[in-house]
C-alpha atoms as one frame of an Amber mdcrd trajectory, in Angstrom:
protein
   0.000   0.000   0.000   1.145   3.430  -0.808   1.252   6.224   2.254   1.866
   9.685   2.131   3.851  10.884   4.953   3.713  14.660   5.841   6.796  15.688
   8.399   6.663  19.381   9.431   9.294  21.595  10.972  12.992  20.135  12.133
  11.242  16.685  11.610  11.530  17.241   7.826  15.259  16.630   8.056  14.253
  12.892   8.054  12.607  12.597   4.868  14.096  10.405   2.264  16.412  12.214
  -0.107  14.311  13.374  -3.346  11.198  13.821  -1.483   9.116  16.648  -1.413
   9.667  19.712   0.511   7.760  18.262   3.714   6.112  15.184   2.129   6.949
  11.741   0.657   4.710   8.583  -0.595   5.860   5.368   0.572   5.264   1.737
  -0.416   4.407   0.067   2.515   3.108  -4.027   2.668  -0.708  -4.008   3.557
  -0.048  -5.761   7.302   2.443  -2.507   7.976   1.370  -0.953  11.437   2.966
   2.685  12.231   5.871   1.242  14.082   6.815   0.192  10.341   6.505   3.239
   8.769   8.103   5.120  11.486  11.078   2.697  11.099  11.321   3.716   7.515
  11.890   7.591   8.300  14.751   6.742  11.140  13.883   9.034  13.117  15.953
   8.769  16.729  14.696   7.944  19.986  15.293  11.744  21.443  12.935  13.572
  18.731   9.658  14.520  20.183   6.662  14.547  17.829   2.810  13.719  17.806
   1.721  11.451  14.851  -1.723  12.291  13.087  -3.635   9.250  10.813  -6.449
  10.651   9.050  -6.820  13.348  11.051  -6.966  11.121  14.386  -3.979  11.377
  17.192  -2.372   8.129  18.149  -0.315   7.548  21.329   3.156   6.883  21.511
   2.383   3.403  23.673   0.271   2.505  20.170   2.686   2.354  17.670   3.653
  -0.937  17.151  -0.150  -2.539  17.326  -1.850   0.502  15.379  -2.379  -1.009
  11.672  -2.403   1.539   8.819  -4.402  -0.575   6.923  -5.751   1.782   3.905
  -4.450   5.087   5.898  -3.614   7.441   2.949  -2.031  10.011   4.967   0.226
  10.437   8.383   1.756  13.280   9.421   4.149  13.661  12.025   4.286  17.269
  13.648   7.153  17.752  16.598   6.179  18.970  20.191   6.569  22.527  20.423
   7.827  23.870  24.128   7.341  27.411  25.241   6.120  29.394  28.164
């Protein structure tokens, strides 16, 4: 299945090379969950980001056993700290 991921501000540095300027599609097999697509991006441990499917949040603690199943987008969008 086919997945466009969406990665916005410092996250963006860990698109593939060639992809768009915050965007990429990729070809994921239909049991992937979003442990597997996050594996694909390699992003590290210490980035701090909230992942969107289809406009619905998804907990950290989900990852591995949330399926993507027909998803057609993700987005990943990183914490943003102030006071």
């Amino acid at each position: 299945m086919r997945v466009r991921v969406h990665l916005f501000g410092g996250l963006r540095d860990y698109l593939p090379a060639a992809s768009g300027f915050n965007s990429t599609e990729l070809e994921l097999a239909e049991s992937a969950t979003l442990a597997h697509l996050l594996a694909c991006l390699s992003i590290p441990d210490t980035e701090n980001y909230i992942v969107i499917i289809e406009d619905r949040k998804v907990d950290a603690a989900n990852y591995a056993n949330t399926p993507l199943g027909g998803a057609e987008e993700v987005s990943l969008l990183p914490v943003i700290k102030g006071g």
